[in-house]
Structures are given as C-alpha cells and as structure tokens.
C-alpha positions as CSV (number, residue, x, y, z in Angstrom):
1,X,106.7,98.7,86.2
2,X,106.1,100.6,89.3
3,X,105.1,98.8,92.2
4,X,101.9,99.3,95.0
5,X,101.6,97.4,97.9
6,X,98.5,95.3,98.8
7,X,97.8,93.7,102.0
8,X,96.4,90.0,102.4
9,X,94.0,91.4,105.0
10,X,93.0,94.4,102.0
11,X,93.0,91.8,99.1
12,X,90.7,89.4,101.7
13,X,87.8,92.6,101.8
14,X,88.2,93.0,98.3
15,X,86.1,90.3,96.1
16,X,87.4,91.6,92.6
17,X,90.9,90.8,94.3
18,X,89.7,87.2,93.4
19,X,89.6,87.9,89.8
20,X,91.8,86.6,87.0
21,X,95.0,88.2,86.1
22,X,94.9,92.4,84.3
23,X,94.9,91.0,81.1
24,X,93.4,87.8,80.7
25,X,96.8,86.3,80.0
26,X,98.3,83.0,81.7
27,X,100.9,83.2,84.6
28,X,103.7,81.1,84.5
29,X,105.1,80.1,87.8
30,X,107.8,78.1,89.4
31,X,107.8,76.4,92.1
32,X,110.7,76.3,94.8
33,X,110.6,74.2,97.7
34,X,113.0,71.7,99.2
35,X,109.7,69.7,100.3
36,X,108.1,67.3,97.3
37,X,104.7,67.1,99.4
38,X,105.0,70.9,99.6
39,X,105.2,71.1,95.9
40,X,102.5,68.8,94.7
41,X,99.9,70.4,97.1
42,X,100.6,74.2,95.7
43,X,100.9,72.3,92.1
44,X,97.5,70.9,92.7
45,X,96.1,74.5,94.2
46,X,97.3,76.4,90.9
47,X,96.1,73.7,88.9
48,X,92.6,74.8,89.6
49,X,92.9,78.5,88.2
50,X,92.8,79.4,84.5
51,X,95.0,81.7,84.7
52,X,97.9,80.2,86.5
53,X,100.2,77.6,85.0
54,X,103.1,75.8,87.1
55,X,106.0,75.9,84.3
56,X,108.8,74.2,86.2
57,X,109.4,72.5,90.0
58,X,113.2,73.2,92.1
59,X,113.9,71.2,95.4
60,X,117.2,73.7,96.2
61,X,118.3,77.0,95.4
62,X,120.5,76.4,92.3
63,X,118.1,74.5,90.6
64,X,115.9,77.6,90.9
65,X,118.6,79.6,89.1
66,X,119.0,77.2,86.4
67,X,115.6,76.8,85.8
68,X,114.5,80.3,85.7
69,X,117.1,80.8,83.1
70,X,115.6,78.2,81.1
71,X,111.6,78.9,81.2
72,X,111.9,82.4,82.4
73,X,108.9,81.9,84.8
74,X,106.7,85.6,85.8
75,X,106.3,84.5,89.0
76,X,108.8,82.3,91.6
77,X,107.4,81.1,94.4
78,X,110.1,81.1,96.8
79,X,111.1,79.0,99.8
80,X,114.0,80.3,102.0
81,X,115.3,77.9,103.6
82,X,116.8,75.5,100.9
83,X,119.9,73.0,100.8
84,X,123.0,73.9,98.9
85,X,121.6,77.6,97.8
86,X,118.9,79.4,100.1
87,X,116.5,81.6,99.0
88,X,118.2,84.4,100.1
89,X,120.6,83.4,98.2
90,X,118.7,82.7,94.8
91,X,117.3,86.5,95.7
92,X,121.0,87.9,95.6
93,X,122.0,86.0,92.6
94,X,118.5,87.0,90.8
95,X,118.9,90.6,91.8
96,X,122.8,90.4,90.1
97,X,121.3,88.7,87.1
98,X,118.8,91.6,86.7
99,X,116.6,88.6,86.1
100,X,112.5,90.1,85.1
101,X,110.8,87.0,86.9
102,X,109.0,88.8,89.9
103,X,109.4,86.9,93.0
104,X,107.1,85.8,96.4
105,X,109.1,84.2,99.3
106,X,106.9,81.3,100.8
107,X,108.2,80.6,104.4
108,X,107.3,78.9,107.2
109,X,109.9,81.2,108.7
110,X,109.2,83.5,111.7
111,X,112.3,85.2,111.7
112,X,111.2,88.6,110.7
113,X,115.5,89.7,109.8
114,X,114.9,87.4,106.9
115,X,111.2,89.0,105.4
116,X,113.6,92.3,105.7
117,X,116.4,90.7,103.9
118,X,114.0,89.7,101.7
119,X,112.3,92.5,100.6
120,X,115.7,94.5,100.2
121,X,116.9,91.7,98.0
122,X,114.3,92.2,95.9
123,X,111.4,90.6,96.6
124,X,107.8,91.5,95.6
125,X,105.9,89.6,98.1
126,X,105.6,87.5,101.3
127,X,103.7,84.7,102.0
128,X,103.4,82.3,104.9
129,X,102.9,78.8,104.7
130,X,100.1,78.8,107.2
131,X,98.3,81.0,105.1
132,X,94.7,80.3,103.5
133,X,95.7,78.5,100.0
134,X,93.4,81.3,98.4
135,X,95.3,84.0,99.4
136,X,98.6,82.2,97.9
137,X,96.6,82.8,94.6
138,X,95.9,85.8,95.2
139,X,99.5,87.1,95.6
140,X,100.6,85.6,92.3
141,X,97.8,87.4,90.4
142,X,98.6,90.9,92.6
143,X,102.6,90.6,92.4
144,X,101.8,89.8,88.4
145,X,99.9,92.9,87.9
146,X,103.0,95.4,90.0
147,X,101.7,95.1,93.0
148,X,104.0,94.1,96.3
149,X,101.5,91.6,99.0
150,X,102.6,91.6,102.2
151,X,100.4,90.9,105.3
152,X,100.1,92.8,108.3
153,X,102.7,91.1,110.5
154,X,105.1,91.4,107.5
155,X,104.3,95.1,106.5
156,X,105.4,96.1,110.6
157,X,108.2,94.0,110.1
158,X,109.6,95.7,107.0
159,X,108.4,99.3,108.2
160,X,110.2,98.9,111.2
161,X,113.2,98.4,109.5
162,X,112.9,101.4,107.0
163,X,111.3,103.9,110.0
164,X,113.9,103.7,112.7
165,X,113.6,106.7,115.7
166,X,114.5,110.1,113.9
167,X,118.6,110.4,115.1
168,X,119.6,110.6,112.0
169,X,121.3,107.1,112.2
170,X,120.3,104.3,109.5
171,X,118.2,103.9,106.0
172,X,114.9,104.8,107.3
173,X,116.0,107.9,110.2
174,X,117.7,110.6,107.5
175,X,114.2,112.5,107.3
176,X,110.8,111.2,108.8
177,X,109.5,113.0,110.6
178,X,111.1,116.5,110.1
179,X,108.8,118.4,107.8
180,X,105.0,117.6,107.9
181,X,103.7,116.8,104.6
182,X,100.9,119.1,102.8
183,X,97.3,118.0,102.3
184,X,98.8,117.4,98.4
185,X,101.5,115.4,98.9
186,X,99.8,113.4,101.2
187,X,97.2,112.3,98.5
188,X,100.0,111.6,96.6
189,X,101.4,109.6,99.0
190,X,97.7,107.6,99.3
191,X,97.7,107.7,95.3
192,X,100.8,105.7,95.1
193,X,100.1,103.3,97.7
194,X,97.0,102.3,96.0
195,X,99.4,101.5,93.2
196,X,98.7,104.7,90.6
197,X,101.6,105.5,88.2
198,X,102.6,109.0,87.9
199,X,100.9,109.7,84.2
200,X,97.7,108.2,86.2
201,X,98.0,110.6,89.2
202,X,98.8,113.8,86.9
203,X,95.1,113.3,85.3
204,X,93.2,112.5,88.4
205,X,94.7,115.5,89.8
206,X,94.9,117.8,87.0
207,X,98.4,118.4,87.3
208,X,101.3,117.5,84.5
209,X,103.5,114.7,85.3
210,X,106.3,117.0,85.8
211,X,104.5,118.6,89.0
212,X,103.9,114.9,90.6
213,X,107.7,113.9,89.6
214,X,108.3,117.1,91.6
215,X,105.8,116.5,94.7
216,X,107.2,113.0,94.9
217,X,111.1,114.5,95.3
218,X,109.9,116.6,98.3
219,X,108.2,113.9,99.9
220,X,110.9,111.4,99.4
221,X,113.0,114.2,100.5
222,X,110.5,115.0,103.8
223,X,110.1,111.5,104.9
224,X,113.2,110.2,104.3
225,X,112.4,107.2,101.7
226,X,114.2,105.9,98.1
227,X,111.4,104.9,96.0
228,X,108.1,104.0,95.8
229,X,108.2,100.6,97.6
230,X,109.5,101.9,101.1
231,X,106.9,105.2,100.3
232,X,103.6,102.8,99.8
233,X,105.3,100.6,102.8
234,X,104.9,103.9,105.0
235,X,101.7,104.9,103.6
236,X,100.4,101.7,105.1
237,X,101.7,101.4,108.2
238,X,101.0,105.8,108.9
239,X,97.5,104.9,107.4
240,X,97.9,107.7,104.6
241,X,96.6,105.1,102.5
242,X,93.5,105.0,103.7
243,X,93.3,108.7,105.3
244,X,95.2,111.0,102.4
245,X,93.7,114.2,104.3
246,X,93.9,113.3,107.7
C-alpha cells in the first residue's frame, strides 16, 4: 500500500479525520508499554471506539515479537524505551521479519535521533505521550488506512534528517535543490502527499499511469528522495502540499 503522510495538527482541522476506519472493518491493535497503568488507560481509550479492538498487551520488547507472531495485530502501538528488547529494537527485528503489522511508536521521548531511527526502521507513525488521547485514535485509524501521522515537531525532525545542506554529502543532499521542479511535477508532488496512488493521479490528471511512473522518476531524481515517504515528508515541510503551483 503506498503511504501519505498526515499531520496531527491537519487531522485536528479535519472533522471527517474523526471518522471510523475506510472500510467499516475492526482494527486490531497491540499494545506495548513497559508501564501497566500506561496500558490500562490506552486499553480503556480504545475501548470506547467501535472500530478499534485491543487484541493483545507486551510489558518489553520480545514479548511484542512473540505476540505479534501469534495474533498478527494491524496496528502496534509502540513504546521505545523497553527492558530487555527496546522498541527500536522490536522495529529492526519487525522490519527483518517483513512482518505486515503497521506500526506507531508512542514515546514520552524527546530525543528526536530516535523519531529518525524510527521512521527509517520502519515506522508509520509518531505519537507522543502528552498528546490529546483523541488524536492517539486518530493515528491508528490514519496509519490503518496507508497513511504515515506525524506532528509538526516530528515532521522537522525527520525532514531535517533527509534534507541536509546541498554538498552532496548524506541521504537527503545527492539532489535537492539542483533542478527546480515544473508546475506538473509539483502537483504531483502535492498529489502524493495528500496520499493519491498513482492509478488515482493518472485519472485526475488525464495522463496514463506510465507518464506519472515517469514524472515521479524525475522528481525523485531532482530532489534527491527514495520513495514516497521521504517525497510526502518534503512536500510538507516545502509546503507543496498545500501550494502545488506556488
């Protein structure tokens, strides 16, 4: 499935971003947190939505693994810092695994190396504990649907990671910046940011796949991205998203 990105402060502006999950189906979830307190409170939150169902509890990181093989959850809430096994960690092992159980990291953490290491691990979502319990529902339902939910502090985190200074050194410095894009490509760029597959753009656009498959190789080429997760992440923090033409 490809993957958008959503924003808590977007998702917060958006009421149908409240909604139950695309297709009426249940979400199965586990919970991983090394806290029992922690646990019973997001239990009790997720109790309270139709939609969501808590299939399994882990107080440290190889329980997560051992569980997810058994119940094969859609969503793991993650906690990162975990005895025996942290959730870095689990991430690794998950990634290895090719495991399909999408996954949100819920931290208390401010260390903003480990929301990096995170997202390359594999990721689809941040949360922080001090967040509003409703948006901790509403990142399950958007990481369920494709989508990858980062807040604001998160999203400069990560795209200062991936859009170092244009020297040609690192992941993120191999291209920005060196070609400008045209008024096409960028509303492809906002397209897939908004989280539009590339059958979807083709008929908005009136273009065959083939021609999108080939805009999005220039621009991946021009701005020096891999895919479509570090594309939407610079979308967002260039405001293409929101300003395709500009």
């Amino acid at each position: 499935m490809e993957e958008s990105v959503v924003t808590a402060e977007q998702a917060s502006e958006q009421p149908e971003a409240a909604g139950k999950s695309p297709d009426k189906g249940v979400i199965r979830v586990l919970v991983a947190d090394d806290h029992p307190i922690v646990r019973e409170g997001i239990r009790k939150l997720l109790e309270l939505e139709d939609d969501v169902q808590v299939v399994a509890e882990a107080g440290d990181g190889r329980e997560v693994l051992e569980l997810t093989n058994q119940v094969h959850p859609d969503i793991i809430l993650l906690d990162l810092k975990m005895p025996g096994m942290d959730g870095l960690a689990v991430l690794q092992t998950l990634q290895q695994l090719k495991d399909k159980s999408k996954t949100i990291v819920l931290t208390a953490s401010e260390d903003k190396n480990e929301w990096v290491q995170a997202m390359k691990l594999g990721c689809s979502g941040i949360v922080v504990k001090q967040t509003s319990p409703d948006l901790i529902v509403k990142s399950i339902r958007k990481v369920w649907g494709g989508e990858v939910w980062l807040d604001s502090h998160t999203t400069a985190a990560v795209m200062r990671q991936f859009a170092s200074p244009a020297d040609g050194s690192g992941r993120g410095g191999r291209g920005r910046g060196r070609s400008p894009l045209s008024n096409r490509e960028r509303e492809i760029v906002a397209l897939v940011a908004q989280g539009y597959r590339n059958r979807e753009m083709a008929e908005k656009m009136f273009i065959s796949e083939q021609t999108v498959k080939n805009h999005l190789h220039n621009i991946f080429d021009k701005l020096g991205v891999s895919d479509r997760l570090e594309l939407a992440l610079y979308a967002i923090h260039k405001g293409l998203h929101l300003n395709p033409a500009q």
